[in-house]
N, C-alpha and C positions, 0 to 999 in steps of 0.2 A: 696261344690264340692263333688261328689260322690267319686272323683277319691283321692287316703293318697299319700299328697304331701312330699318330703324328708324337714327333719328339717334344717333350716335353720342355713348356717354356722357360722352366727351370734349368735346363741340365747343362754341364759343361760345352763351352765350343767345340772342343775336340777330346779323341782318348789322349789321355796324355802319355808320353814318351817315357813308358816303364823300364829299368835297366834289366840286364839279363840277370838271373840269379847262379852263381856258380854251385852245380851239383842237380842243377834242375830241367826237365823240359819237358814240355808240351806238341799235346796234336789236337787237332779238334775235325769232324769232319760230318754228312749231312748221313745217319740211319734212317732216318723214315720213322723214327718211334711215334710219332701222332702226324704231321704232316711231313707231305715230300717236297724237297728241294730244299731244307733248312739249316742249318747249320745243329746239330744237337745232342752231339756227343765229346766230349773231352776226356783226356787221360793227359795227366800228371804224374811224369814218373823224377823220383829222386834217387840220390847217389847213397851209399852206405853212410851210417853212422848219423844217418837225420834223425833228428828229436821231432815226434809228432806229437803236440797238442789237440784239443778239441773240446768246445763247448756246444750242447745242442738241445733242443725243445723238452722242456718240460712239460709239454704235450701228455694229457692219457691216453693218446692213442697214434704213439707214433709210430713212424715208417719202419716199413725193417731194415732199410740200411740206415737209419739212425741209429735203429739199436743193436744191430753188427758192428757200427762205427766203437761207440761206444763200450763194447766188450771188448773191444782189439787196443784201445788207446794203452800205452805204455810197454806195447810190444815189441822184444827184441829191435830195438836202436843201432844194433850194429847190422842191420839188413837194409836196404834200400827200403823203399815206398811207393807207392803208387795211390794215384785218389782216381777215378772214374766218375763221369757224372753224368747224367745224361738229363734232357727237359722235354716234355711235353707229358711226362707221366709221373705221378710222384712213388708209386708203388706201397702207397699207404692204403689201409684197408683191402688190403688184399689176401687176407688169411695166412694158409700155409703159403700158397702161390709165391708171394710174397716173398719168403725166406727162401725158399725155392733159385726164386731168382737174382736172390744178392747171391747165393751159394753157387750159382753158375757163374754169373759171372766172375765176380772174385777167382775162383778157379781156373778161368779161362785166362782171366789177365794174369793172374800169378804166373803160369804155365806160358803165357807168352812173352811176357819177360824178367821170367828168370826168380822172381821171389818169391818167399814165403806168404801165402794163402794169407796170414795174420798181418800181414805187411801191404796188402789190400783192401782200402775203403771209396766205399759208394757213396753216394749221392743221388737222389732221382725228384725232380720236381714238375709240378704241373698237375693234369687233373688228379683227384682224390678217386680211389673205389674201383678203379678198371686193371685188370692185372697187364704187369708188364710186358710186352715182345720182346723179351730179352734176348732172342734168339735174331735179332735183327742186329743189336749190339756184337753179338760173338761174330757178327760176319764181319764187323768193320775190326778187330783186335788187330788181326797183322799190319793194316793199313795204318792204321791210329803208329802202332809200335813203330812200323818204319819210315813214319813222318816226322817221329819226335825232332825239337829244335827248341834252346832255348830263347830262340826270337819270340816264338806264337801263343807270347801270354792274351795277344787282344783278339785271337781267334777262341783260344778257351773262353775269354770272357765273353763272346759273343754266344759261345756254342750252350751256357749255363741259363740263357736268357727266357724269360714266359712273356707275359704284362710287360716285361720294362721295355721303354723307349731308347733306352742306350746304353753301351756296355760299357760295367762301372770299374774303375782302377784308379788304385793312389800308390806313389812310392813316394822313399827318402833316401839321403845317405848319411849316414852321419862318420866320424874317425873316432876309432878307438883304438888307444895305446899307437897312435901315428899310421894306425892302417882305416882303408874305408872297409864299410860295413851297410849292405844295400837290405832294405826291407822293401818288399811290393808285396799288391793286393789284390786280388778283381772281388765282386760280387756283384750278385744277382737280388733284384727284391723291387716291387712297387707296391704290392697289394698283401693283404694277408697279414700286414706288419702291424706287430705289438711285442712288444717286451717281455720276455720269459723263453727265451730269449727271444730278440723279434726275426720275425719268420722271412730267413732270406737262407742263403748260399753264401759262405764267403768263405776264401780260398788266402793268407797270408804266408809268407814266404821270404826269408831271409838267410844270405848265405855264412850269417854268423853263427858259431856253433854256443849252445845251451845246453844246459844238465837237462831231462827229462822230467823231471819230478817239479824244478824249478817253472820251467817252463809252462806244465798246464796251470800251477800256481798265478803267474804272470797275467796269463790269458784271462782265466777266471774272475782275478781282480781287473784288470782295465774294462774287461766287456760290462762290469756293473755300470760305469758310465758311460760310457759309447755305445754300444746295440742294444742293451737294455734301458736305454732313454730315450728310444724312440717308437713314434707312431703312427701310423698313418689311417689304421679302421679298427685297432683294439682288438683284431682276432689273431690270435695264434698257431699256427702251422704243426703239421704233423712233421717236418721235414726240416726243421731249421737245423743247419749247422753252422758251425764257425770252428774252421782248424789253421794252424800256427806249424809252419814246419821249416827248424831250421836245421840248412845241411850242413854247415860248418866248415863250406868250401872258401870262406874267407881264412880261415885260419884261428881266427879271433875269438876266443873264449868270452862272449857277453852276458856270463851267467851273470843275477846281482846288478849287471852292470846300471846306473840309473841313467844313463842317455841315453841308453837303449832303449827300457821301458819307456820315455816320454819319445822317443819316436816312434816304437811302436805304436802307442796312443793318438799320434798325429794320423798316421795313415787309418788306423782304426776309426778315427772319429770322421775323418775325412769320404771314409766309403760309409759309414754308417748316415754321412747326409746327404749324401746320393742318393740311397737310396728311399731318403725323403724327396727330395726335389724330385722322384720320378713318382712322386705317390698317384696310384692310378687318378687322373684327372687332375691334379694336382695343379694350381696359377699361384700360390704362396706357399712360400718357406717358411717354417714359423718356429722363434725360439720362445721358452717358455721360463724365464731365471723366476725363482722361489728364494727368498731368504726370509729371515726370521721367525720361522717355523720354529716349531718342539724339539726339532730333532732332524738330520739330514735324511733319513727314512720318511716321516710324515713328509717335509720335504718332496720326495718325490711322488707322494701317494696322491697330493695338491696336484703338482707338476701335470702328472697323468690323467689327475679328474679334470682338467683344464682340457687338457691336448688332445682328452679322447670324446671331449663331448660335440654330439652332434649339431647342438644350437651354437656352441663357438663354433666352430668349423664352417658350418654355415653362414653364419654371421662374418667372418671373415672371407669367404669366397663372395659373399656380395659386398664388401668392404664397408660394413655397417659396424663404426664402432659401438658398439655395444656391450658396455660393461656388469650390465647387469646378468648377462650371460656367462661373466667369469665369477663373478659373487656366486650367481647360482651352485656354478661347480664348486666351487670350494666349498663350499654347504653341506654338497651331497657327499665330498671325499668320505669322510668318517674320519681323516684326520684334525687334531685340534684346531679350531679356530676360532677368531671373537671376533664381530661384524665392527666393532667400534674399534678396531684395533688395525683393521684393513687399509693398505693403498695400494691402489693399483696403477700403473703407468705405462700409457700405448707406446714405447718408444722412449722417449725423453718428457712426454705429455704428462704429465700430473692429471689422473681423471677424478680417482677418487680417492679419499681418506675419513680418518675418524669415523667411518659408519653414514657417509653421505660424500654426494658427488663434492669434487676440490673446486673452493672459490674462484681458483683462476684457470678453470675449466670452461674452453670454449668446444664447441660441438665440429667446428670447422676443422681446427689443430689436430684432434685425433679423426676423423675422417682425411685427413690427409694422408697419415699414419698407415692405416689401412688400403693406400692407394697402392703402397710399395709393394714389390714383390718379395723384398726379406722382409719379414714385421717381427718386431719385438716386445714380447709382453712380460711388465713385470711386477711380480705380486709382494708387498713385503707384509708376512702376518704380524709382525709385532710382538711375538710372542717370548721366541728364544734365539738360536744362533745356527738355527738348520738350514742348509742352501742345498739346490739342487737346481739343475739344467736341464728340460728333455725338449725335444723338439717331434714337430709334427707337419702337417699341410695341410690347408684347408679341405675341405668335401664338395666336391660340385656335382652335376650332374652326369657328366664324364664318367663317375665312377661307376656309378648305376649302369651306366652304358654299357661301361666296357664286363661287368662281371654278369649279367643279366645274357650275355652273351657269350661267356667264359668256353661253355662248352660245345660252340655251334662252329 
């Protein structure tokens, strides 16, 4: 968007103090691909022997550097890497054009530093349908390349940005075998977000080194509960990626490892509700715990018909508790339920149970509930032993605002 949206009431005080990654660096700098003076191009280059992962939209009609991404995944490891991204166009629906211009540039950046063509993946987000000036990107290559530094992870994250109010990063460190092991992240995403996977940008990065094969394994499974749990408007992106690239400049073999994978999951879940709390117009945070489901699957299909209906979300941005709005959804899921077997709870609020509202249900307790800015709803069907967590944000009219305006 041309137009600098106010920061969202949600979002972190500050970016937080990411560590460098060894093996890794970054440039980020202003091309002019949809407006001028902006920050909105980055390149991400890596050292030999990085393991690239990558998880991305299940879209029918995705961008063609998704689906260049996606053909290159598990190529030659012993070469360096590079990712390129650029924001204010997505380069989806843009026919041949389209391939055209991932195969330029990929070319270009391969050729300016030094790597193999399959050793370079795109990224491009923003509007749908208008072919890309790629040719505005090839003029900034050399400059990109000879700025690289692994300090300027929070100018990449800036450079990725569309809709969001602020640019998103989580790290950790965890020891392994007596040595540390640092994972960071940035991403991009407020709008457009649903699961399959939900439609953002995100960039992870660890200087542990991982078997290849293991690694997209890793990713695949943690991303079922962390980016595929969340939602903010139930539409899905031609463009969604999520890539995993470890250089191995620690030293530290963390294939297998399981303190790895539950750090990874930390900083994963941690930017996957960023980019909730930036949900275009977004004033609540909202978790949605499901248990007693059929199954961990129906589970989240509840979860989802909750998080993405318009009368909750509504109903929660004017902090109306209203539970008849979550019965409804679960109704409509199509997964199993039985009305007499229902509780629901605003919080710690006992609203309803057995198939009518709970005796010691005051109307004031959960209108309180609804006053907060984190709110928690919890559903338990009664049924079997299925749990599941997705979160989302309410719908105001902010959002309308801001996409009615999308392309102006």
């Amino acid at each position: 968007m041309a137009k600098s949206l106010p920061r969202s009431p949600l979002a972190p005080a500050v970016f937080p103090d990411l560590p460098e990654i060894g093996g890794l660096r970054f440039a980020a700098t202003a091309a002019g691909v949809r407006y001028q003076g902006r920050t909105d191009v980055m390149l991400a280059v890596m050292d030999p022997g990085t393991s690239v992962a990558g998880v991305f939209t299940r879209s029918a009609t995705r961008s063609a550097p998704v689906l260049d991404c996606q053909a290159k995944l598990g190529s030659n490891p012993e070469h360096g890497a590079a990712i390129l991204v650029n924001s204010g166009n997505s380069n989806a629906f843009t026919g041949h054009y389209g391939q055209t211009s991932v195969a330029e540039i990929t070319s270009a950046v391969a050729a300016t530093t030094g790597l193999p063509q399959d050793r370079v993946f795109t990224a491009s987000t923003g509007v749908i349908g208008e072919p890309l000036p790629h040719e505005r990107i090839l003029t900034k290559l050399d400059e990109l390349n000879g700025a690289l530094s692994g300090s300027a992870i929070k100018d990449a994250a800036e450079a990725i940005m569309t809709t969001d109010t602020f640019p998103k990063g989580a790290a950790t460190t965890i020891t392994i075998d007596g040595k540390p092991v640092q994972i960071a992240g940035i991403a991009k995403g407020s709008g457009m977000i649903a699961p399959d996977m939900a439609t953002m940008l995100v960039y992870i990065f660890t200087d542990a080194a991982y078997d290849q094969d293991k690694l997209q394994a890793l990713l695949s499974a943690q991303n079922e509960t962390s980016f595929n749990c969340i939602t903010v408007d139930s539409d899905t992106s031609t463009s969604d990626s999520l890539m995993l690239c470890a250089t191995g400049a620690s030293g530290v073999d963390a294939t297998d490892n399981a303190a790895f994978g539950e750090a990874l999951r930390e900083v994963m879940l941690d930017l996957a509700h960023q980019v909730v709390r930036d949900g275009e117009g977004a004033t609540k945070f909202v978790e949605i715990q499901i248990t007693g489901a059929a199954n961990d699957a129906e589970a989240k299909v509840h979860g989802l018909a909750i998080a993405n209906s318009p009368l909750v979300k509504t109903a929660i941005a004017g902090e109306d508790p209203n539970w008849g709005r979550v019965v409804m959804a679960i109704g409509k899921s199509g997964a199993q339920a039985d009305r007499d077997r229902l509780s629901i709870s605003f919080g710690d609020v006992l609203v309803a149970e057995k198939g009518w509202v709970a005796p010691s249900y005051k109307e004031d307790l959960g209108a309180a509930e609804m006053k907060k800015d984190d709110i928690t709803l919890k559903v338990d069907l009664g049924i079997g032993t299925g749990v599941a967590t997705v979160w989302t944000c309410d719908l105001t009219h902010q959002y309308i605002t801001i996409n009615a305006d999308y392309r102006s």
